[in-house]
C-alpha positions as CSV (number, residue, x, y, z in Angstrom):
1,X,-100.0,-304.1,-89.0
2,X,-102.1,-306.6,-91.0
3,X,-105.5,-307.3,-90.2
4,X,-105.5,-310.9,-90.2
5,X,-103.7,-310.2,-87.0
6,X,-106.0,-309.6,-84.2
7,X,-106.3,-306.5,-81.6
8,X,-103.2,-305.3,-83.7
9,X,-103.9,-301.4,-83.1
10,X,-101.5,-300.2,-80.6
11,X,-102.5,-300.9,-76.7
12,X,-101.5,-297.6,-75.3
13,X,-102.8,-294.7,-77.0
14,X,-101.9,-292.5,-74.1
15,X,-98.3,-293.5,-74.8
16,X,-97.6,-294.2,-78.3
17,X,-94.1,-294.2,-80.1
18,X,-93.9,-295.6,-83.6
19,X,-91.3,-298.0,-83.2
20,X,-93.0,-301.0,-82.0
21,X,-94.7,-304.1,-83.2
22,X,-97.5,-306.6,-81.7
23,X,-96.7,-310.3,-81.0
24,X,-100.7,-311.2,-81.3
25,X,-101.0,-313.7,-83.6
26,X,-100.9,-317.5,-83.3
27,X,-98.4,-319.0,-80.9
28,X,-97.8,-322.4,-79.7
29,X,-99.5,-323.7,-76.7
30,X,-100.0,-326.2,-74.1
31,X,-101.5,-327.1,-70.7
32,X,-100.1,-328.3,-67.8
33,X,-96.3,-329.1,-69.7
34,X,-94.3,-327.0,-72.3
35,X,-94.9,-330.0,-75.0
36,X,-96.6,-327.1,-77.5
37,X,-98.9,-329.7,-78.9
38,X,-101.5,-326.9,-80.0
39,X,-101.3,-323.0,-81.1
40,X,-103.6,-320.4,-79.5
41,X,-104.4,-317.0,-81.0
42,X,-102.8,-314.4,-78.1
43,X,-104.4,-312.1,-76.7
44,X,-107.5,-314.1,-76.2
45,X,-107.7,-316.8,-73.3
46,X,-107.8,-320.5,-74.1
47,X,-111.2,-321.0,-72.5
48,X,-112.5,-318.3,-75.3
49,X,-113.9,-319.6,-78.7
50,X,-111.9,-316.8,-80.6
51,X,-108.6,-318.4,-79.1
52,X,-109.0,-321.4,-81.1
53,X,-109.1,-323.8,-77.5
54,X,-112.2,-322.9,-75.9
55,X,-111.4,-325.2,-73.1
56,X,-113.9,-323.9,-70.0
57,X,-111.9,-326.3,-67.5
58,X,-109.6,-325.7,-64.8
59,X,-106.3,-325.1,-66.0
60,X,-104.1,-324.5,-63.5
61,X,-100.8,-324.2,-66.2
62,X,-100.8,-323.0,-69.4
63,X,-97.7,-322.9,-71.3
64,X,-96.6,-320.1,-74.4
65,X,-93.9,-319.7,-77.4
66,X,-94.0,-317.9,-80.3
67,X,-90.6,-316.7,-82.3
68,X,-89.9,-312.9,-83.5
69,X,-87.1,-311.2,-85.6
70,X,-86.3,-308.0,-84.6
71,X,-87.4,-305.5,-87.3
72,X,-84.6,-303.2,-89.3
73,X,-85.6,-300.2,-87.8
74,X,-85.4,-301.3,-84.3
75,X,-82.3,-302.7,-84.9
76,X,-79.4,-302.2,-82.1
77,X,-81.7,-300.4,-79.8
78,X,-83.3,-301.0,-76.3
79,X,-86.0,-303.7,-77.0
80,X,-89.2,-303.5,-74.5
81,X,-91.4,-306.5,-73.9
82,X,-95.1,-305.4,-73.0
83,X,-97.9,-307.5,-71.5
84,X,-101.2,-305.9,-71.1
85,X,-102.4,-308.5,-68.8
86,X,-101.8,-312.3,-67.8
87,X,-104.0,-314.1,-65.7
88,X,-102.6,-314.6,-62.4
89,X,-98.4,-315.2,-61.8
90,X,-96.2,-315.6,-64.7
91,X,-92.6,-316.4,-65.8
92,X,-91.1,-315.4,-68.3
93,X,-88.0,-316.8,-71.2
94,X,-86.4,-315.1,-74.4
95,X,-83.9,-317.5,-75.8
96,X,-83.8,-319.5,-73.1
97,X,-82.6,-316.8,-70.7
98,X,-85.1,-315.7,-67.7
99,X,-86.3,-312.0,-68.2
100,X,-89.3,-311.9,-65.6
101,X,-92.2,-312.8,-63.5
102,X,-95.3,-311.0,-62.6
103,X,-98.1,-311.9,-60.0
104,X,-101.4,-310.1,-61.1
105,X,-104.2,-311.3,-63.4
106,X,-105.4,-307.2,-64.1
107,X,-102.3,-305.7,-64.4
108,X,-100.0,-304.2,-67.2
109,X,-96.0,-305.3,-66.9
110,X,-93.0,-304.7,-69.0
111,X,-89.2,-305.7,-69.2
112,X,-86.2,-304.7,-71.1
113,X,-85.1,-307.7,-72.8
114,X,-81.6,-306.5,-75.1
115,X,-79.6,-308.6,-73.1
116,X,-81.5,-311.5,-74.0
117,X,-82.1,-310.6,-77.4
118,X,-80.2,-312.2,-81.2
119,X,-80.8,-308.8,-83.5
120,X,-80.2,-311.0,-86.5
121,X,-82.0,-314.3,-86.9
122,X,-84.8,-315.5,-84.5
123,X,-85.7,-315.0,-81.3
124,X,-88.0,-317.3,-79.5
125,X,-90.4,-316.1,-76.7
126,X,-91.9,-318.4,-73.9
127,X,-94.5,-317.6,-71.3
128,X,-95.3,-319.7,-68.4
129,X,-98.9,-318.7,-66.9
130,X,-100.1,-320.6,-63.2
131,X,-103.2,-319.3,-61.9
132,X,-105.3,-321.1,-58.9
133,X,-109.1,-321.3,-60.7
134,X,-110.2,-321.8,-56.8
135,X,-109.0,-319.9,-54.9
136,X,-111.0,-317.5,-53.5
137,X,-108.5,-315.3,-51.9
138,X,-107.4,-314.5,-55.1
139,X,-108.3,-311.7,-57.0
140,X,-110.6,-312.9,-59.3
141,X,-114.0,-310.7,-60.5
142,X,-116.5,-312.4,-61.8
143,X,-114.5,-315.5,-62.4
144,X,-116.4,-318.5,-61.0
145,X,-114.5,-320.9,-58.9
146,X,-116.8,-323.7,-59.9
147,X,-116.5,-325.3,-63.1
148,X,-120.2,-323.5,-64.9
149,X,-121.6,-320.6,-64.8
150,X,-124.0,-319.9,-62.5
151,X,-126.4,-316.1,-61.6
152,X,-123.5,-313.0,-61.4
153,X,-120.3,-315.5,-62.3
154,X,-118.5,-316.4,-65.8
155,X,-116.4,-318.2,-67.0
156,X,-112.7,-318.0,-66.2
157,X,-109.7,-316.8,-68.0
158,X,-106.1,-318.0,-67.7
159,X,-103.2,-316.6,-69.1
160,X,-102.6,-314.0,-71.9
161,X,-105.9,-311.5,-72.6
162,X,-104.5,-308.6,-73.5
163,X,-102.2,-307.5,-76.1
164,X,-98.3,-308.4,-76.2
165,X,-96.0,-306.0,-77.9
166,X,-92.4,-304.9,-78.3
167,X,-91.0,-301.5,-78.6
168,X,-88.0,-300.3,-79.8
169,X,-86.1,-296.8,-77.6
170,X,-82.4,-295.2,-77.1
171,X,-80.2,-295.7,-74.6
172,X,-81.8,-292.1,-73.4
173,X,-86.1,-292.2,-73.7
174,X,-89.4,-291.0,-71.7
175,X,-89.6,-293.8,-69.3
176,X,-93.1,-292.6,-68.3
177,X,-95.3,-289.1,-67.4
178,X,-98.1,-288.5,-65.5
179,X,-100.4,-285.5,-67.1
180,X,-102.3,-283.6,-64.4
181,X,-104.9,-280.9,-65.2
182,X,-105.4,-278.0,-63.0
183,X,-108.8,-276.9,-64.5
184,X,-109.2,-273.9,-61.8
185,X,-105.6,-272.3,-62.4
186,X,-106.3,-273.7,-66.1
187,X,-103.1,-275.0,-66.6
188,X,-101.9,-278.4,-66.8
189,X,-98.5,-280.0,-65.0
190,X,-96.8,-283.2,-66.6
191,X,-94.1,-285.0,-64.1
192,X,-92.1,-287.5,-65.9
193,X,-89.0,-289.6,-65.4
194,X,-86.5,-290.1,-68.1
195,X,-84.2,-292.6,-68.6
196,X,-80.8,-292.9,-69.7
197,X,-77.3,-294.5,-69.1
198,X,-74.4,-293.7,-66.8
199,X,-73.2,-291.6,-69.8
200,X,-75.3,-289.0,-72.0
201,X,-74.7,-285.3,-73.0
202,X,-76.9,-282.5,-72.3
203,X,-80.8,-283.4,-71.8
204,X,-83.9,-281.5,-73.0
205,X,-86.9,-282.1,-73.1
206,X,-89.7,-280.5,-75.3
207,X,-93.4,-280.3,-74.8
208,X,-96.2,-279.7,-77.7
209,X,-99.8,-279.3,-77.0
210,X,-102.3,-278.7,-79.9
211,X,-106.0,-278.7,-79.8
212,X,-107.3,-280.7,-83.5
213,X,-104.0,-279.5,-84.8
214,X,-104.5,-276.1,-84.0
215,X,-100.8,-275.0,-81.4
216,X,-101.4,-274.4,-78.2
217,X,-98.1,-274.2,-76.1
218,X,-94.5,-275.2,-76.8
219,X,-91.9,-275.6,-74.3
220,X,-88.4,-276.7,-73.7
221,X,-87.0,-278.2,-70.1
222,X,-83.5,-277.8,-69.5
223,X,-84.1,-281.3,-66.6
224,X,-81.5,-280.7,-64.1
225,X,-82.3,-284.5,-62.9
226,X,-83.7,-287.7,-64.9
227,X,-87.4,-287.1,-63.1
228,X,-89.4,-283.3,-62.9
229,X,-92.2,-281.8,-62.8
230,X,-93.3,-278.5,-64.8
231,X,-96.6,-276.2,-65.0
232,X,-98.2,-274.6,-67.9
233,X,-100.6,-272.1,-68.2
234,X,-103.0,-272.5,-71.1
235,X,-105.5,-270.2,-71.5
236,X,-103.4,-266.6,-71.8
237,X,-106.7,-264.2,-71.9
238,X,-110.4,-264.5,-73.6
239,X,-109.1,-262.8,-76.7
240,X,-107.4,-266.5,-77.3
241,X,-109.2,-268.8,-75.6
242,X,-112.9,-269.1,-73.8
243,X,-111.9,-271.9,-71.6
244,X,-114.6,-273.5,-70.5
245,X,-116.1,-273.7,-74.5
246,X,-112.5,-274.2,-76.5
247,X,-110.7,-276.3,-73.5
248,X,-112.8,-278.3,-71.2
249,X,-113.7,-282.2,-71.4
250,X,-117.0,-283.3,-70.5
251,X,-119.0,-286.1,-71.7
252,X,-121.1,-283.2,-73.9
253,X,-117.7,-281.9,-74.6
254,X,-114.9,-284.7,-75.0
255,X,-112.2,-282.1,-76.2
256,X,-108.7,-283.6,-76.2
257,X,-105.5,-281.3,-76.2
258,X,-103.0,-284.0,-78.1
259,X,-99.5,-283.7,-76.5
260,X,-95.8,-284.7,-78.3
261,X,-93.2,-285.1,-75.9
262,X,-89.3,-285.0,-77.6
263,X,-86.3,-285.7,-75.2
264,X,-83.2,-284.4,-77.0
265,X,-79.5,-285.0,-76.2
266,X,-77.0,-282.6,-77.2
267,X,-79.4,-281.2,-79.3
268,X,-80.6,-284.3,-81.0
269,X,-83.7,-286.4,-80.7
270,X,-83.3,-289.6,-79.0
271,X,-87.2,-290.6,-78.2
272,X,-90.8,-289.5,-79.4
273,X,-93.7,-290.1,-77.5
274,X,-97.3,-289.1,-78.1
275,X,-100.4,-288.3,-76.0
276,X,-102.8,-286.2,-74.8
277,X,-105.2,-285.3,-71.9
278,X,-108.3,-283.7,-71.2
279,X,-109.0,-280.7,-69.4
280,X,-111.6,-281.4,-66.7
281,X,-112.2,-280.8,-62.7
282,X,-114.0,-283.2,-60.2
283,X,-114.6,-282.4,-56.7
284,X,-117.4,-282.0,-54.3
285,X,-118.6,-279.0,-52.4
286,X,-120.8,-278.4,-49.3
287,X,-122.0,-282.3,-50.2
288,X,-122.7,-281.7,-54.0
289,X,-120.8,-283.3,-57.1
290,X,-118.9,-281.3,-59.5
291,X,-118.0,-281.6,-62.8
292,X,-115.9,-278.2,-64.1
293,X,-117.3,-276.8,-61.0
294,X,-121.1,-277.6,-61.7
295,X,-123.5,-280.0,-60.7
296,X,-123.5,-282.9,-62.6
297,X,-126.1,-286.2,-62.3
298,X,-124.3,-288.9,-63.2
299,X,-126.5,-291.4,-64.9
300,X,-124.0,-294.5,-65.7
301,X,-124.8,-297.9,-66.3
302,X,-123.1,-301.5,-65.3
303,X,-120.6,-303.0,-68.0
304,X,-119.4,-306.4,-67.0
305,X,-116.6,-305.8,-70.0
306,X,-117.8,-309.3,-71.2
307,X,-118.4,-311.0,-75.1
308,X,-119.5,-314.7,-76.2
309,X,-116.7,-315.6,-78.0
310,X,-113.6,-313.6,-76.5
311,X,-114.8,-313.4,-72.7
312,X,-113.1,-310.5,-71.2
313,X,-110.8,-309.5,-73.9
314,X,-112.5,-307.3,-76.8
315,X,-112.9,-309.4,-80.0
316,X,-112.2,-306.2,-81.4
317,X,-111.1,-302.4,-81.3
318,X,-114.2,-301.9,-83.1
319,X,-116.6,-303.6,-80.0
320,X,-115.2,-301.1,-77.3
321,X,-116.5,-298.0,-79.6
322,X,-119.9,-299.9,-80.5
323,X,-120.5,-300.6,-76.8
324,X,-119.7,-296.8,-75.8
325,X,-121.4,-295.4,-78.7
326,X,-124.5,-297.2,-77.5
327,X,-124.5,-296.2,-74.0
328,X,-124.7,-292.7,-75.0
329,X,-127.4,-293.4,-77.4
330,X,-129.3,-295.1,-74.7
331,X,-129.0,-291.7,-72.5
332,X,-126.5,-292.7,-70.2
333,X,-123.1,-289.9,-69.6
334,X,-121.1,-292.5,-68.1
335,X,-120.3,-296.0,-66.6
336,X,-118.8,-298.1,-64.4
337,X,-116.9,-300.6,-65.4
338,X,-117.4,-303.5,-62.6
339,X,-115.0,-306.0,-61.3
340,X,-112.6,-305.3,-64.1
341,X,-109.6,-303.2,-64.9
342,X,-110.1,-302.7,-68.4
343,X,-108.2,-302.7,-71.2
344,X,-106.4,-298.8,-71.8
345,X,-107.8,-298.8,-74.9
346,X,-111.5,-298.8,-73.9
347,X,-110.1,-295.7,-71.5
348,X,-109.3,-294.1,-74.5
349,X,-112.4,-294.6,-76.5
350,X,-114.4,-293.2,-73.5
351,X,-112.1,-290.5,-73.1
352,X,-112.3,-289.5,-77.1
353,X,-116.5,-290.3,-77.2
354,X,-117.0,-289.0,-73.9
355,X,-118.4,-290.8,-71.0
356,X,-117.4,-290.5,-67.1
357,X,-115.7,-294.3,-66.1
358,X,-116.0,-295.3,-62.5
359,X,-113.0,-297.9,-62.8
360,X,-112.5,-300.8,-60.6
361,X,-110.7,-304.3,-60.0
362,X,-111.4,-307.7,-59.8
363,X,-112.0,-308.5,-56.0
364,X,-111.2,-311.6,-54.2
365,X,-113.8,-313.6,-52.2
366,X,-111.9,-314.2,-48.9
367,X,-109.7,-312.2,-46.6
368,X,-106.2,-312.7,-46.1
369,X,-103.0,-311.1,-45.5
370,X,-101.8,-312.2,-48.6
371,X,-104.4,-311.6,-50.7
372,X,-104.2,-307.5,-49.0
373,X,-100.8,-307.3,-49.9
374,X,-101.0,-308.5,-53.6
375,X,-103.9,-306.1,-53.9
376,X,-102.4,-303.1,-52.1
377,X,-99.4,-303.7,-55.4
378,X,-101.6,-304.6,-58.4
379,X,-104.3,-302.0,-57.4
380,X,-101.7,-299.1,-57.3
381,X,-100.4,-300.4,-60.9
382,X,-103.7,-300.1,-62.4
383,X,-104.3,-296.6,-61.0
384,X,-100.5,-295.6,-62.2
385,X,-101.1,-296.9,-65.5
386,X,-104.8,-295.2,-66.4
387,X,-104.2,-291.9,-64.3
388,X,-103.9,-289.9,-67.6
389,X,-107.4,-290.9,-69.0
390,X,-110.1,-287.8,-68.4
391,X,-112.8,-290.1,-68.5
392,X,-111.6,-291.3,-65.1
393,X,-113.2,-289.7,-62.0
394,X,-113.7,-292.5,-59.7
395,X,-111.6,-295.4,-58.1
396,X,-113.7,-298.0,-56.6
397,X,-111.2,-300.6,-55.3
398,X,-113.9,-303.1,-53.0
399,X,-117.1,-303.8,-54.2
400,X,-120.2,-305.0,-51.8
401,X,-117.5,-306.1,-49.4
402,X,-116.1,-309.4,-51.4
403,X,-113.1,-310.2,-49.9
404,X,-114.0,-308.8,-46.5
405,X,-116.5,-310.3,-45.9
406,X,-116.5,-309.8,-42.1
407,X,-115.8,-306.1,-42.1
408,X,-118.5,-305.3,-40.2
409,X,-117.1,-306.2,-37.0
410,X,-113.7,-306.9,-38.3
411,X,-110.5,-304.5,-37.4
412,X,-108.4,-305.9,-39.7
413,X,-110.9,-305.5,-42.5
414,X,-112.0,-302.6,-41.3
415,X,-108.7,-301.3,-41.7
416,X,-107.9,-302.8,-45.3
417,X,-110.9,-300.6,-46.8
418,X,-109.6,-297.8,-45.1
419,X,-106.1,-298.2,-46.5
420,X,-107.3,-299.0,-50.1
421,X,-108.9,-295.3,-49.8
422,X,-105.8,-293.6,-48.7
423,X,-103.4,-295.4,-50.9
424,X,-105.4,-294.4,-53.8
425,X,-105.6,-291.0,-52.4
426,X,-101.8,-290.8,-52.0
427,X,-101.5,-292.3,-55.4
428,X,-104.5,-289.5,-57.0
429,X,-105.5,-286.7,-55.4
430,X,-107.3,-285.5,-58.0
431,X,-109.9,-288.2,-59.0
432,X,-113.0,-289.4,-56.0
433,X,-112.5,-292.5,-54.3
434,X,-115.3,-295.3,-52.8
435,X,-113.7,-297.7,-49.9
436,X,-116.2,-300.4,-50.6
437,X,-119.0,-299.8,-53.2
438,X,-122.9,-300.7,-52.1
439,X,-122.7,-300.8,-48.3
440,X,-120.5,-301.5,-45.2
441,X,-118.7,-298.4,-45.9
442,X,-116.0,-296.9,-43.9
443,X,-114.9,-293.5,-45.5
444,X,-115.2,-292.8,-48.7
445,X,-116.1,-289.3,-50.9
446,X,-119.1,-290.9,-52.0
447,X,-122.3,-292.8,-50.1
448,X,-122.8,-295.7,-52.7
449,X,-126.0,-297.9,-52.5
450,X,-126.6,-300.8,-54.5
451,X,-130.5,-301.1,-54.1
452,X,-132.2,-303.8,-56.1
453,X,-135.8,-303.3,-55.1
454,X,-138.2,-303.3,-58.4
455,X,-141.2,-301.6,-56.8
456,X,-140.9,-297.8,-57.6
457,X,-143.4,-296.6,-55.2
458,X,-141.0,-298.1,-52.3
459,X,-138.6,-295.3,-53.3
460,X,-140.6,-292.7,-52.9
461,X,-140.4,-292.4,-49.2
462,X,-137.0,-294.4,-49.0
463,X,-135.1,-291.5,-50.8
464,X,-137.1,-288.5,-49.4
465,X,-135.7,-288.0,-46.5
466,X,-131.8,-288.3,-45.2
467,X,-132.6,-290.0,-42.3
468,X,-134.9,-292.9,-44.7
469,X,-131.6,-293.4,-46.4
470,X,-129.3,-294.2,-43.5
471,X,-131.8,-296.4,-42.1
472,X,-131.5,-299.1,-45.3
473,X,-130.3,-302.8,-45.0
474,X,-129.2,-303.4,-49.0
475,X,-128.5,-306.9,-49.3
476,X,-129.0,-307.3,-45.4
477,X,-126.4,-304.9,-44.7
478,X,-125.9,-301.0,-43.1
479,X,-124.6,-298.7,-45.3
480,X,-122.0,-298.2,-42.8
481,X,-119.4,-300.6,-40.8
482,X,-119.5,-300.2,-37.1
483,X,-118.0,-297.8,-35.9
484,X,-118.4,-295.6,-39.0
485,X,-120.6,-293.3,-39.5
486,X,-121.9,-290.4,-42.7
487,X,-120.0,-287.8,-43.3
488,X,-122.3,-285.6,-45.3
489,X,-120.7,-287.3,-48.7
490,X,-123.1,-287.4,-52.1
491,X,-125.6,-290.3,-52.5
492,X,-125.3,-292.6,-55.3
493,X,-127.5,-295.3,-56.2
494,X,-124.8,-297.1,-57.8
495,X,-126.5,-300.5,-58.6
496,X,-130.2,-300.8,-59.5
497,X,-132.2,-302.5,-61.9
498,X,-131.2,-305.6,-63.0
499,X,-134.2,-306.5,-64.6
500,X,-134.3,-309.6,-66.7
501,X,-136.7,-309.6,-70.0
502,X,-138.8,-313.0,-70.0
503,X,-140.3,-312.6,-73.2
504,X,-141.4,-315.8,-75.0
505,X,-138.2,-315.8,-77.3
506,X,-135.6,-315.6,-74.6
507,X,-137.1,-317.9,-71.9
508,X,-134.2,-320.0,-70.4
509,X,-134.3,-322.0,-66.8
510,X,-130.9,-320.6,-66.4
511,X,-131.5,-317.1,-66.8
512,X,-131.5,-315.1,-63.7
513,X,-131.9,-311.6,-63.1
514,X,-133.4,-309.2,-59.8
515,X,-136.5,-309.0,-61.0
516,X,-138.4,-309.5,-64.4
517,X,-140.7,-308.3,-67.2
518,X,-142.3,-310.2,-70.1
519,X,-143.4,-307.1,-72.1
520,X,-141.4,-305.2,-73.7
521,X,-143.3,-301.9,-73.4
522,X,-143.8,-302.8,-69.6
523,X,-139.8,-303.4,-69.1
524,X,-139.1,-299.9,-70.0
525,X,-141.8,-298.5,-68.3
526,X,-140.3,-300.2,-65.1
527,X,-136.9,-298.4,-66.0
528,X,-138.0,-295.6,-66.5
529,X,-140.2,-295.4,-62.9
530,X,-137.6,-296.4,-61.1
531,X,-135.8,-293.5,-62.7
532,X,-138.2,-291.1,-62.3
533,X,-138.0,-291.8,-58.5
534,X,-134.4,-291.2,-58.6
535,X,-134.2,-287.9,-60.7
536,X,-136.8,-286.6,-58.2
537,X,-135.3,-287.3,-54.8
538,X,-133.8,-285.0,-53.4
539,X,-130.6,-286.3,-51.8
540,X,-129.5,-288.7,-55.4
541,X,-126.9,-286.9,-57.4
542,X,-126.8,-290.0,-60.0
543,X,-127.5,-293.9,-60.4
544,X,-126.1,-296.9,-62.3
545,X,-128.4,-299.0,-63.8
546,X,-127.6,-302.6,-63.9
547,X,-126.6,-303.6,-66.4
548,X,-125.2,-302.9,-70.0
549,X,-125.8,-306.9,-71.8
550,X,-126.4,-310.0,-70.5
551,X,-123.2,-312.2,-69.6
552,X,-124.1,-316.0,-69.7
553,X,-126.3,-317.1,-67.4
554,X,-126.7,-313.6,-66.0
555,X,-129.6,-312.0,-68.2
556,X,-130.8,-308.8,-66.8
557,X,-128.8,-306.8,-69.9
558,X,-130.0,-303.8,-71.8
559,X,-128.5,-305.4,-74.7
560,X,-128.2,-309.2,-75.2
561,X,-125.0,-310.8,-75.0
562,X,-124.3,-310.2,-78.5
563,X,-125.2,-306.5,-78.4
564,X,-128.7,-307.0,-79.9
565,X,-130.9,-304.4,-78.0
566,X,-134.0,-306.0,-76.0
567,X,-135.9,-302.5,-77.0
568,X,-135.5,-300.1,-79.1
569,X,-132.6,-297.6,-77.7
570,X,-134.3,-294.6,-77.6
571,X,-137.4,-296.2,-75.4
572,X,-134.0,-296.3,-72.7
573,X,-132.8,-292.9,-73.6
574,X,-136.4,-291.7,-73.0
575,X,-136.3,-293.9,-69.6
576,X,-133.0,-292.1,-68.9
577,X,-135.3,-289.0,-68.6
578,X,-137.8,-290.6,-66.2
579,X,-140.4,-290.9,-68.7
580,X,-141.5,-292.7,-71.9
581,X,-142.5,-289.5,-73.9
């Protein structure tokens, strides 16, 4: 891949073969016809500077076409067209022919395109993308519906803003897998689902694991049917391995076992595919969270997932591991990534830098059939898709009740929170899931508060006593719809902060945050207070401070937009301790 193109690393590290190759790049591009009268630079949106449009208006149709030769060594194979996300419905052409459509702005899709495809000479590409910049029963995040920014909400995206790729397999390949540790019986199961015509000889299938190149187990499947499911033990006695030191993940610990899955046919390799997984537990017990089977205070902080000039796409590979790399030099062992499901590859730097994700979607704003059952289908995608990352422990599907608005009193809505906790659940059993994030819950594992007072001392009675907690109105509203009630689940203060640094330098009449500071000294020392208050209650098991940078109008960042930190990192770390020492 050269580097002139951008985001050319592959975009699923959790499933990589070699034979592939990215369309980024410039392609030709229009709004509202397919006249082509300009060229974008895919994957970032046209309202993004880095796309080469930067057009913040509402653009309800955006056209794409770029050409592609089909390389030598993927020559007279099954050709795979990838789109890591296109903002909202799309259609799809190659040479002319239909391949597919896909409704879903957050969501991964792929189609096999051989039929459509010339092996020798060109092939041309074209990708019709509609969204509705309006509509509020659309999922949406923190895409404003009005034409500027304004307090939490940013400027839209339309169309292609993740990577597009194509990849090259035989007739018979690893259509997918899904990697499942079992930390208490250390082993680990994969379940996976080959694919092959009506006609193929003998199947096999062969499993490597390896710990930084060191083997670990090897196995061959003899699959009596194109999907299975097989168990491995890993840890065969302490004279080999000390499990919990040579095999566990944790965010002190990110080890990753790498994985190499080979599916042979009549004895001869027909696909590769690489991975790997981390070994690593979450539950709860008698009310406490557990990480390996230990307490463990989560202390995470908000990322809007969020940059000046590429909006919600990464500019680069490179600004997902700078973001990371900071939040753990600020303190922080995790994050949750809000209204947003994130590119795989920032699941993947987490996972190999180690930091616990709480990952999420982009809500909608108003309540409608059809808007539950497009998110009941694009919701389930996204959890598919990133079930294999470690760094993974919590689903958060609703946030603060966007999109139900009414759910207080509402059956219907009522009902929709409940089944986005239970359809994740049937979906992951493994991982902890929230049915709506900051209040108005129904049942979830987890009690999540989004609390935005700025006076410390008001915490030290609210989270003393069980019974002080319940009582809260965040934002006006019971941490509980009617009818629900607490069911002994860990507390979270999962938004908190938000606190907006009005020094002299960065005054601005648009900049809004939950409360403010104008010394530098004095806006960590508020941090770390309000910490303090936290780490000593004792009913919190972890917090999320709000939030990583600023985003637009929305100032009340750790870092500024550009990743500039406001103070130095290690006053935040220190804050992260609940003291300035």
């Amino acid at each position: 891949m050269t580097s002139s193109i951008p985001r050319s690393e592959h975009p699923r590290p959790d499933f990589c073969r070699d034979s592939w190759i990215t369309l980024n790049g410039l392609w030709d591009f229009s709004m509202g016809q397919d006249t082509f009268d300009q060229t974008i630079m895919v994957p970032f949106a046209p309202e993004s500077k880095l796309s080469g449009i930067g057009d913040t208006g509402f653009h309800p149709v955006v056209w794409y076409r770029r050409s592609f030769t089909v390389p030598e060594a993927m020559q007279n194979r099954r050709i795979l067209l990838h789109f890591g996300a296109v903002d909202y419905a799309c259609r799809v052409w190659v040479n002319d022919s239909f391949v597919t459509s896909h409704t879903g702005g957050q969501s991964s899709f792929s189609v096999d395109i051989t039929h459509a495809v010339r092996f020798t000479g060109e092939n041309t590409v074209v990708v019709r993308a509609q969204d509705a910049p309006q509509a509020l029963d659309q999922m949406r995040g923190k895409q404003f519906w009005e034409e500027e920014s304004r307090g939490i909400f940013y400027t839209r995206t339309t169309g292609i803003w993740q990577s597009v790729w194509l990849e090259a397999v035989d007739e018979v390949h690893l259509e997918q897998v899904r990697i499942t540790p079992l930390y208490d019986e250390k082993s680990v199961r994969f379940d996976y689902q080959l694919s092959c015509g009506e006609q193929h000889g003998p199947l096999a299938l062969q499993i490597a694991i390896s710990l930084q190149g060191r083997p670990v187990l090897s196995a061959t499947l003899q699959p009596e049917s194109l999907c299975g499911s097989a168990t491995f033990v890993l840890d065969r006695g302490a004279q080999v391995w000390n499990f919990t030191e040579e095999l566990s993940w944790s965010p002190e610990h990110p080890r990753l076992l790498d994985v190499e899955f080979r599916v042979l046919e009549d004895g001869c390799c027909r696909d590769m595919v690489r991975s790997y997984f981390g070994m690593r537990k979450v539950s709860i017990e008698n009310g406490v969270f557990l990480l390996n089977n230990r307490p463990y205070f989560q202390k995470l902080v908000l990322d809007q997932g969020y940059w000046p000039d590429a909006l919600m796409t990464a500019p680069t590979d490179e600004a997902f591991i700078s973001d990371l790399q900071m939040i753990k030099e600020m303190g922080f062992n995790g994050l949750r990534m809000h209204q947003k499901a994130e590119d795989p590859r920032f699941y993947y730097h987490a996972d190999r830098l180690g930091l616990l994700v709480w990952a999420e979607i982009g809500s909608a704003y108003l309540y409608s059939p059809d808007y539950a059952q497009q998110f009941y289908k694009e919701w389930s995608d996204c959890v598919l898709r990133d079930y294999n990352h470690p760094c993974i422990i919590v689903w958060t599907p609703l946030n603060e009740s966007w999109g139900i608005l009414e759910i207080d009193t509402d059956s219907m809505q009522q009902a929709h929170s409940r089944a986005a906790y239970y359809i994740t659940k049937s979906l992951d059993a493994t991982r902890l899931v929230i049915d709506n994030d900051g209040w108005e819950h129904t049942f979830g594992d987890l009690l999540t508060i989004h609390d935005y007072e700025s006076d410390a001392s008001v915490w030290q009675t609210r989270y003393a006593t069980l019974d002080a907690v319940l009582a809260m109105r965040p934002g006006g509203r019971s941490l509980f719809a009617s009818g629900h009630e607490y069911h002994g689940q860990p507390i979270i203060v999962s938004e908190y902060g938000g606190i907006l640094l009005a020094t002299d330098t960065a005054e601005d009449s648009q900049a809004w945050g939950y409360s403010s500071d104008r010394d530098p000294k004095a806006y960590a020392a508020h941090i770390a207070r309000l910490n303090a208050q936290l780490l000593q209650s004792p009913l919190v098991q972890g917090y999320c401070y709000t939030q990583l940078c600023d985003v637009e109008t929305e100032q009340n960042g750790l870092l500024t937009y550009d990743r500039q930190p406001k103070v130095p990192l290690s006053l935040i770390a220190a804050a992260n301790q609940g003291s300035l020492d």
